[in-house]
BARO-587627 format. One record per residue (C-alpha): residue number from 0; x, y, z. Coordinates in steps of 0.001 Angstrom, whole numbers, plus 500000, padded with zeros to 6 digits. Example, Ala and Ser with C-alpha at 12.3 -4.5 7.8 and 13.67 -1.06 7.14 Angstrom:
<rs>
(0, (512300, 495500, 507800))
(1, (513670, 498940, 507140))
</rs>
This chain:
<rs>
(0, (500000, 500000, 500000))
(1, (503112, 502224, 499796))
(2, (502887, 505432, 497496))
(3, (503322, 504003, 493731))
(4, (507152, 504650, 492789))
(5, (507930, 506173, 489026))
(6, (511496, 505629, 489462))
(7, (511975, 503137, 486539))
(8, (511214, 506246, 484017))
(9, (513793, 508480, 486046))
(10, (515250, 509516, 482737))
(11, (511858, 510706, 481626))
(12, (511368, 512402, 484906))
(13, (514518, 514022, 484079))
(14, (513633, 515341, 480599))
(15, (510892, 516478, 482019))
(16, (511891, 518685, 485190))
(17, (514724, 519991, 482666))
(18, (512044, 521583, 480479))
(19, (509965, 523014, 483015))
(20, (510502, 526406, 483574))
(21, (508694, 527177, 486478))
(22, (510745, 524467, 488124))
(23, (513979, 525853, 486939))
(24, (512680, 529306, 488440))
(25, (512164, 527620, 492163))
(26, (515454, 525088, 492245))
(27, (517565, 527416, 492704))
(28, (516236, 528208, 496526))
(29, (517625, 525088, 497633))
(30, (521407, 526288, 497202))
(31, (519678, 529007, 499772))
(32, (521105, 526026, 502364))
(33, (524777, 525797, 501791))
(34, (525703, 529020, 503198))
(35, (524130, 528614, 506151))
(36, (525140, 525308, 506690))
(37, (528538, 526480, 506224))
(38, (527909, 529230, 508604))
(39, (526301, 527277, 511137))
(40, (528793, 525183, 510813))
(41, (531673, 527666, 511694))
(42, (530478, 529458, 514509))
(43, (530302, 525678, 516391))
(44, (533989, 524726, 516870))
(45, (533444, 521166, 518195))
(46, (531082, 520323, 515044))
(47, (532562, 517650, 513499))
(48, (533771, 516429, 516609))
(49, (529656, 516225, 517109))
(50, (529443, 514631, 513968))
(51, (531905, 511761, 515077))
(52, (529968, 511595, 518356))
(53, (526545, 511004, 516212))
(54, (527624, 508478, 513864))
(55, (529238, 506493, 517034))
(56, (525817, 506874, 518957))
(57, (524226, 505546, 515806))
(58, (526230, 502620, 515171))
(59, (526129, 501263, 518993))
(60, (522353, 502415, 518667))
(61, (522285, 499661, 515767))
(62, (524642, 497020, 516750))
(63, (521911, 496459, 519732))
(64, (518711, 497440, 518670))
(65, (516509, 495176, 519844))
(66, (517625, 495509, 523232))
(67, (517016, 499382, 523051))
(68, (514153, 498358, 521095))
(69, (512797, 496132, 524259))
(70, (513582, 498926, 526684))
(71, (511949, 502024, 524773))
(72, (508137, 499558, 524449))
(73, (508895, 498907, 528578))
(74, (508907, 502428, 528839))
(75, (506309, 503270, 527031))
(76, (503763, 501131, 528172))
(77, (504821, 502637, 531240))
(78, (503814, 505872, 530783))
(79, (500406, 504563, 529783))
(80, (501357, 504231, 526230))
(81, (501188, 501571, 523261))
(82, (503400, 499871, 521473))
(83, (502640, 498342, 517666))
(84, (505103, 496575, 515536))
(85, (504693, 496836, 512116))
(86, (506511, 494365, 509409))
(87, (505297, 496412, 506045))
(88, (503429, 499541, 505142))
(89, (500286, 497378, 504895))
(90, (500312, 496357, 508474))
(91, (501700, 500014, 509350))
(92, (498451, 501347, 507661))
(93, (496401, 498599, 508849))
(94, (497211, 499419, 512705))
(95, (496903, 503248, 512617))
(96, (492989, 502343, 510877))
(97, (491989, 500089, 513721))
(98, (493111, 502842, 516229))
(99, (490663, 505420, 513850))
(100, (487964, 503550, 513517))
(101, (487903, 502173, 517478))
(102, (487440, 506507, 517984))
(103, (485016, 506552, 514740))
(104, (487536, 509334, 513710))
(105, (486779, 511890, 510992))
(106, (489194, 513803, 510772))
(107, (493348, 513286, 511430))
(108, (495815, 515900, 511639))
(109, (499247, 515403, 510754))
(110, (502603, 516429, 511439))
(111, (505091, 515705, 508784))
(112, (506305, 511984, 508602))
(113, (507930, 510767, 505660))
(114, (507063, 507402, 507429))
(115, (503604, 508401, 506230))
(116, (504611, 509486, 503063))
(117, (506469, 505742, 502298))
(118, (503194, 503978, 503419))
(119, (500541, 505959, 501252))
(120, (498526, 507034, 504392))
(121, (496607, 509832, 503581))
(122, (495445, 507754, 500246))
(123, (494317, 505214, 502882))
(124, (492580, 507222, 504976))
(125, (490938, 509164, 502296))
(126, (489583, 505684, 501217))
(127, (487771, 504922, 504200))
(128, (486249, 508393, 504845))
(129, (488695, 509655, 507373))
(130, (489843, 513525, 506085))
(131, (493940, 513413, 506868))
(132, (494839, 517108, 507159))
(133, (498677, 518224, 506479))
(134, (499355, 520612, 508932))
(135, (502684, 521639, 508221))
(136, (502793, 525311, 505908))
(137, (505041, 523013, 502801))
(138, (503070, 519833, 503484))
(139, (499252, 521482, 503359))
(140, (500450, 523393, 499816))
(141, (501166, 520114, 498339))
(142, (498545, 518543, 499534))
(143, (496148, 521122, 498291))
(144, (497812, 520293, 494816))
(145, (497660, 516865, 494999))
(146, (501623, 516846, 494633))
(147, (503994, 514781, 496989))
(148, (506936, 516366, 498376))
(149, (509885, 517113, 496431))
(150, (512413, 517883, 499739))
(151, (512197, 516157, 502913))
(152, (512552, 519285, 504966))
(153, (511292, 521882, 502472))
(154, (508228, 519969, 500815))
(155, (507064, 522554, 498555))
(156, (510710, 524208, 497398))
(157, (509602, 523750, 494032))
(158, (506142, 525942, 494813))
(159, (506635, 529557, 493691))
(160, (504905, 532556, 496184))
(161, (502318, 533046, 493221))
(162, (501110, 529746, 492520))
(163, (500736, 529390, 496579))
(164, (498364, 532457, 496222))
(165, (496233, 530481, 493257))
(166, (496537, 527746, 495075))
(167, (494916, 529072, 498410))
(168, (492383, 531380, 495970))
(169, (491280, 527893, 494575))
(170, (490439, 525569, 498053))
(171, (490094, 528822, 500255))
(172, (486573, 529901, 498290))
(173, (484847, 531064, 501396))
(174, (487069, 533797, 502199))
(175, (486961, 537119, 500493))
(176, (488379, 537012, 496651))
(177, (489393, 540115, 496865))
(178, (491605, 539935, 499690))
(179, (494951, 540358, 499947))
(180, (497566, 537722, 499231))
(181, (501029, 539298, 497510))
(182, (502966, 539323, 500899))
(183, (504520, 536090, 502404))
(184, (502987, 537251, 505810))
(185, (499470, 537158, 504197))
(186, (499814, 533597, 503084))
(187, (500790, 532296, 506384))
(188, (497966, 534020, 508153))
(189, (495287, 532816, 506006))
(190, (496801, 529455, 506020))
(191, (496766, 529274, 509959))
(192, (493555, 530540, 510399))
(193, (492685, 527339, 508260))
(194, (494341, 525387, 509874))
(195, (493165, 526153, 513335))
(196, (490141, 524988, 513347))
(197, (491518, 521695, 511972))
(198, (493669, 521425, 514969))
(199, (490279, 521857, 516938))
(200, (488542, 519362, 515435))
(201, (490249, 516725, 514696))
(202, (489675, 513175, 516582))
(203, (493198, 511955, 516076))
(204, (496751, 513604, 515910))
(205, (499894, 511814, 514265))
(206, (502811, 512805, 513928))
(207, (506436, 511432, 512894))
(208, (509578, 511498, 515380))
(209, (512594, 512550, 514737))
(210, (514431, 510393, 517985))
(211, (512460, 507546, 520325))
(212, (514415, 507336, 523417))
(213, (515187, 503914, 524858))
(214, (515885, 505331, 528314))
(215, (512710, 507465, 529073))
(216, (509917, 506004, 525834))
(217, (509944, 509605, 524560))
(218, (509039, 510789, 521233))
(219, (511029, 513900, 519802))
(220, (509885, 515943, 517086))
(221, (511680, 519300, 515683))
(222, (510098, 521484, 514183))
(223, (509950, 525644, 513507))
(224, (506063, 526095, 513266))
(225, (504386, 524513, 516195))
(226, (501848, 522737, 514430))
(227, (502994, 519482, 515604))
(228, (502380, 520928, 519357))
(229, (499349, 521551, 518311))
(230, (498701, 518463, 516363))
(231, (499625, 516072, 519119))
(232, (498096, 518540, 521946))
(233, (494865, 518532, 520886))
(234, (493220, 515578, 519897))
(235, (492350, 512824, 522263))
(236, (494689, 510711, 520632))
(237, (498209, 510940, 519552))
(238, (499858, 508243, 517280))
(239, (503482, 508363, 516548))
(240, (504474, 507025, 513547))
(241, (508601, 505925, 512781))
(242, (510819, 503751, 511449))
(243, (513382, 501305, 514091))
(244, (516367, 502996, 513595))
(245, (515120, 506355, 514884))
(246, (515594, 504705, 518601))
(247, (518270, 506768, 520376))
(248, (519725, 505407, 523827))
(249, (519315, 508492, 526207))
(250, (518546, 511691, 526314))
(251, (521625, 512953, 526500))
(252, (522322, 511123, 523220))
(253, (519422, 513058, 521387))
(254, (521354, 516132, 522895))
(255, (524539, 515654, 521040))
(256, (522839, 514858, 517793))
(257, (520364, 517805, 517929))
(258, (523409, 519558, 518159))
(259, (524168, 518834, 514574))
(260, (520660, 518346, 512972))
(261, (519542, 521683, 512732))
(262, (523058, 523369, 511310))
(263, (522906, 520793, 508957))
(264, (519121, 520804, 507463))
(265, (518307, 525071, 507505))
(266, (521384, 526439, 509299))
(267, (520000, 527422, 512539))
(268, (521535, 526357, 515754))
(269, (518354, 524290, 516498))
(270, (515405, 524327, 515256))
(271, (512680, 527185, 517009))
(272, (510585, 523565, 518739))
(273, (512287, 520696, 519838))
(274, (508805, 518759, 521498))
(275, (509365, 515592, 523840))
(276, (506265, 513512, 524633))
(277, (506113, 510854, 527024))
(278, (502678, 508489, 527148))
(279, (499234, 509921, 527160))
(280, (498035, 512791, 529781))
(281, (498506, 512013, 533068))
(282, (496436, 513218, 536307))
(283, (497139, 517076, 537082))
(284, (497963, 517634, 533080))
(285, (496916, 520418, 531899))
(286, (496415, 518958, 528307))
(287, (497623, 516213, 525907))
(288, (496023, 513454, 524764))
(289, (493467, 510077, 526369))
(290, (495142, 507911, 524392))
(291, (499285, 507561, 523311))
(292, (499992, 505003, 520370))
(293, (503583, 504231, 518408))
(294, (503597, 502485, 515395))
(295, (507166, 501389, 514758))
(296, (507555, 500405, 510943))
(297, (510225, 497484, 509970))
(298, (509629, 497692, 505864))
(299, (513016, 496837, 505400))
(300, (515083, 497794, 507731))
(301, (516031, 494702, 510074))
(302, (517204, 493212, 507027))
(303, (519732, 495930, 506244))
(304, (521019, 496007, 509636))
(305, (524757, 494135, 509336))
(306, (524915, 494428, 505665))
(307, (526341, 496296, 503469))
(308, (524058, 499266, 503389))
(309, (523569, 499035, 507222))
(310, (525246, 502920, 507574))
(311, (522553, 504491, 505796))
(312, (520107, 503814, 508944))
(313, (522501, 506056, 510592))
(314, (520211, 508487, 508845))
(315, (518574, 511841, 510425))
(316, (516690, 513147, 507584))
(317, (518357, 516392, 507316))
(318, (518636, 517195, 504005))
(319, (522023, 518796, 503723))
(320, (522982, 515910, 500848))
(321, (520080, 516591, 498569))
(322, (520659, 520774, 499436))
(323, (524599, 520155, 498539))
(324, (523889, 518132, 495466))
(325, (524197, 519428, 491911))
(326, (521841, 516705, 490254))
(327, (519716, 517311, 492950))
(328, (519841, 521067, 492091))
(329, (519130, 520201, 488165))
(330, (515880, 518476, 488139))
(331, (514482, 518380, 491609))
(332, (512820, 515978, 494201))
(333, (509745, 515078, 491956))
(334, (511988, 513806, 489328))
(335, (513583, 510661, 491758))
(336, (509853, 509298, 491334))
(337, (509452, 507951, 495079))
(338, (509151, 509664, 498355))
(339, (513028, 509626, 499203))
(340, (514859, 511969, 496607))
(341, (518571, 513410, 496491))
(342, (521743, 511200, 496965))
(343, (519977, 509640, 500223))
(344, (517082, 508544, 498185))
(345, (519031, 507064, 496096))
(346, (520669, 504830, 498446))
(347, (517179, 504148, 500241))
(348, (514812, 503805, 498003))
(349, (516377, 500688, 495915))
(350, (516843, 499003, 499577))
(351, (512795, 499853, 499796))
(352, (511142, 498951, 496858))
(353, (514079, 496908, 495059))
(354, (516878, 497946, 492818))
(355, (514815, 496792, 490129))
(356, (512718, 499904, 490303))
(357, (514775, 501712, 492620))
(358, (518200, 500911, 490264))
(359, (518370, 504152, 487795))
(360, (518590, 506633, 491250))
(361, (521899, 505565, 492414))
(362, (523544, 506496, 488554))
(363, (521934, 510163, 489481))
(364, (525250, 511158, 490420))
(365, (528807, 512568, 489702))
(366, (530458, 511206, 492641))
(367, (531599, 514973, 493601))
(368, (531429, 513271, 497234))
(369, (529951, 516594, 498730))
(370, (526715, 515016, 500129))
(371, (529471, 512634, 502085))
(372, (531364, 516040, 502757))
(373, (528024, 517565, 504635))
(374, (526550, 514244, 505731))
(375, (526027, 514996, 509721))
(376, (525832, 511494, 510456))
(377, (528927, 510863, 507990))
(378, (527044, 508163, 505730))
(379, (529576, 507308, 502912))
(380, (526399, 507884, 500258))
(381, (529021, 507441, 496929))
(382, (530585, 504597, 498191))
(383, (526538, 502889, 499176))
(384, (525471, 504184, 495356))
(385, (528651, 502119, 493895))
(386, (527233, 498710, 495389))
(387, (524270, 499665, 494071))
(388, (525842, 499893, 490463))
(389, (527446, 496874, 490864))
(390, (523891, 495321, 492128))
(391, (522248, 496826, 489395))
(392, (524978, 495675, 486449))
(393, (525721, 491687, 488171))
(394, (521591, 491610, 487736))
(395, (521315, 492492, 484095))
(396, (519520, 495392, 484933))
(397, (521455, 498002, 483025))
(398, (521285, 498804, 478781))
(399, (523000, 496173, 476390))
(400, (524676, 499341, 475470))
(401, (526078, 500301, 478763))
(402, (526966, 497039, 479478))
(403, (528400, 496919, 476244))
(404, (530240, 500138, 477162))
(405, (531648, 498994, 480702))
(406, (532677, 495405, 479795))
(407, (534986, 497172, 476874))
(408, (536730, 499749, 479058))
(409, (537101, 497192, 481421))
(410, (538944, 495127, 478851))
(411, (541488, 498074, 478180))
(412, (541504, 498963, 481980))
(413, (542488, 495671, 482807))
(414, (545678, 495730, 480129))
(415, (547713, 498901, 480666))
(416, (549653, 498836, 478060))
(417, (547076, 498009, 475673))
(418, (545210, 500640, 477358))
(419, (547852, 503361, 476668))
(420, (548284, 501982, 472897))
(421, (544732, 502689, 472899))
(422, (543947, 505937, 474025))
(423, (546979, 507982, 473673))
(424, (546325, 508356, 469949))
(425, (543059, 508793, 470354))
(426, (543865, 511675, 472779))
(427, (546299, 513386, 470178))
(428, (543834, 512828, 467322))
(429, (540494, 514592, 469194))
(430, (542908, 517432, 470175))
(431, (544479, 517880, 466585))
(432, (540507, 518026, 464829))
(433, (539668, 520247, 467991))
(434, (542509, 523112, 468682))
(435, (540755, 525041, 466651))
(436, (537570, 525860, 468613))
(437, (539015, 524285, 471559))
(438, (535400, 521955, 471893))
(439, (533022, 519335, 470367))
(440, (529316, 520028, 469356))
(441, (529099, 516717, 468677))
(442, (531119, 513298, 469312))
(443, (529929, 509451, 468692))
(444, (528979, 507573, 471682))
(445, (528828, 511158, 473683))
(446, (525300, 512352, 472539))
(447, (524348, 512352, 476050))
(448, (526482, 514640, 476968))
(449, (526929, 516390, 473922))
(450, (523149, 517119, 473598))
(451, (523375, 519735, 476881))
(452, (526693, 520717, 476651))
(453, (530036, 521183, 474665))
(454, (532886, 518341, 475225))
(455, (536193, 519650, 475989))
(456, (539083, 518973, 473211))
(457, (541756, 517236, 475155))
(458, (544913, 519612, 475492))
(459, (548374, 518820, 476074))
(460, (549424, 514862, 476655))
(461, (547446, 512070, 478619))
(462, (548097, 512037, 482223))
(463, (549816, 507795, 481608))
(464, (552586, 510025, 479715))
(465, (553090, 512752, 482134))
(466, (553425, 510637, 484660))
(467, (556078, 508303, 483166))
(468, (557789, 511562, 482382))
(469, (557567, 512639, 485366))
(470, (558565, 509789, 487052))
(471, (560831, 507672, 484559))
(472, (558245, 504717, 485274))
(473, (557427, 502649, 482238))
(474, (554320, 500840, 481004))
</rs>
């Protein structure tokens, strides 16, 4: 029941985002995030000692998960709170329903989970008459356009401020038309008047987490509008939804990481709400909810733990690869056709839905290493897409062509001196036809490069013959 992936026509997707200019117009706003990173970054001395503190939580966090696993349900039930194990998005989906219909809920609000997003919830609660309400400002704009995210922090990056405005004009038609929507400030008061009374009337509240803490059963969220307060506040219910490997040992754990989170995703020091919640209401509260659920979702990820992709659990969902990536930057989060998009998508979405239809994302990349570079949790993301490659090529998934392609420079690769014979008057024969203009329009075998850009003519000798100049080696 997971959200239908359209990763196996990637290259269409590509083609597609390309030629759309309003698109082109919005990407560049996610560069917006490098600076600040950067900045962030800087005026925290001890950061990437932080970020070698986080990835060592994470991997002792992993190594023994089912014993922090064990202690976080203890803890929860504890506090008054349930517990549900799911092994797939159907069963994930299947729990949080029972849980709606034993309220006869109407209506949900949500905070955003992109646990929610990989099981196609609001789809399924839309198809038993439950109304699932986005609550955060990015998620409710794609949701009023039917659209799924295209960042995992900044859902609607690729919205512009005037299609917003049409947007709200459109499913707003009970307010004034002729009111007054060209400032930013005008859009996010209408929108939380909306909102509000959602918050009041909703039955259930679910939100995501961002860390479940072994030592106390406490659900963190982050986030810099409130509405998951609000969302998990209000109704008589709250339901956390999250994957296993967002279990964190302690609280002082969660500490060191938030440290890092926020400077990596938007640049801030931490985000404006960091929200712990601990069980349902208890006797003197002066709010929160009857009733305190956790769904924790498997879909895949036991089975990665020891293997070779078992680093990419170490995972936050910050953002700073897909904000740091130039591919990324190019065509957007729509165009990596699943819910995950950017260089960690690529990693995670062939371990989710298979690298037959996940296999194209992990060759969305130039291996410029800079999502590694900013990677908080220091996830080596180039070195997880390789395997992939190799996956993808042992399995026959790849073109006749590029197969073609690979198995013949790995014949030369394999025989330097046949390699050298090879290319080094090839080398001297594209730079002879191109000195004059210096570049190619157009070379055989290149057209996908050469259809988007020039190729460089090759000047001066091959690197093989510098080098044995250099060093007096020989073949």
């Amino acid at each position: 029941m997971s959200v239908a992936a359209t990763t196996p026509r990637f290259k269409a997707n590509v083609h597609e985002a390309l030629h759309d200019l309003r698109l082109q117009g919005a990407l560049p706003h996610a560069r917006n995030f490098i600076g600040r990173r950067a900045d962030a970054a800087a005026r925290l001395p001890e950061f990437d000692a932080l970020r070698d503190s986080a990835r060592a939580i994470k991997d002792h966090t992993l190594a023994h998960l089912d014993l922090y696993l064990e202690a976080y349900e203890k803890k929860v039930v504890e506090a008054g709170g349930h517990v549900h194990y799911a092994r797939d998005s159907d069963e994930a989906v299947a729990v949080i329903l029972g849980i709606c219909k034993a309220r006869d809920a109407k209506v949900v609000t949500k905070g955003k989970s992109m646990i929610s997003e990989e099981i196609g919830l609001n789809a399924a609660l839309e198809r038993e008459g439950i109304n699932a309400v986005e609550t955060d400002l990015g998620e409710y704009v794609i949701q009023l356009r039917g659209e799924a995210p295209s960042h995992i922090i900044a859902p609607a990056i690729h919205v512009s401020r005037d299609d917003i405005e049409a947007d709200f004009r459109r499913a707003h038609r009970d307010l004034a038309p002729d009111r007054d929507l060209s400032q930013p400030e005008q859009l996010l008061g209408e929108a939380r008047a909306i909102l509000r009374d959602r918050f009041l009337s909703a039955d259930i509240g679910l939100t995501g987490a961002n860390f479940l803490v072994a030592e106390t059963g406490t659900s963190i969220i982050v986030t810099n509008e409130g509405n998951g307060d609000l969302t998990q506040i209000l109704p008589k219910v709250h339901v956390v939804l999250a994957s296993l490997e967002k279990i964190t040992p302690t609280l002082n754990d969660v500490a060191q990481i938030l440290r890092v989170l926020a400077r990596s995703a938007t640049g801030q020091d931490m985000s404006v709400y960091t929200t712990l919640s601990t069980g349902p209401r208890r006797p003197g509260d002066p709010d929160g909810p009857e009733e305190y659920h956790v769904v924790l979702l498997d879909n895949g990820r036991s089975a990665t733990l020891g293997g070779p992709f078992a680093e990419m659990l170490r995972c936050i969902r910050c953002g700073a690869c897909m904000n740091h990536c130039p591919v990324y930057h190019a065509v957007g989060g729509h165009a990596y056709g699943w819910v995950y998009p950017g260089p960690m998508g690529a990693v995670l979405t062939p371990l989710l839905i298979g690298v037959a239809e996940g296999g194209n994302l992990p060759n969305a990349s130039t291996f410029c290493g800079r999502c590694e570079a900013v990677c908080p949790m220091r996830i080596p993301l180039p070195k997880l897409m390789r395997i992939w490659r190799e996956r993808e090529f042992a399995r026959g998934l790849t073109s006749p062509f590029a197969r073609a392609a690979i198995r013949l420079w790995a014949f030369f690769a394999s025989r330097p001196t046949l390699y050298g014979l090879a290319v080094e008057p090839a080398m001297r024969l594209l730079a002879r036809i191109g000195r004059r203009r210096g570049r190619f329009a157009w070379l055989p075998f290149a057209g996908g490069w050469t259809r988007g850009r020039d190729f460089p003519a090759p000047q001066g000798a091959t690197f093989q013959s510098r080098w044995r100049a250099k060093s007096g080696a020989t073949r």
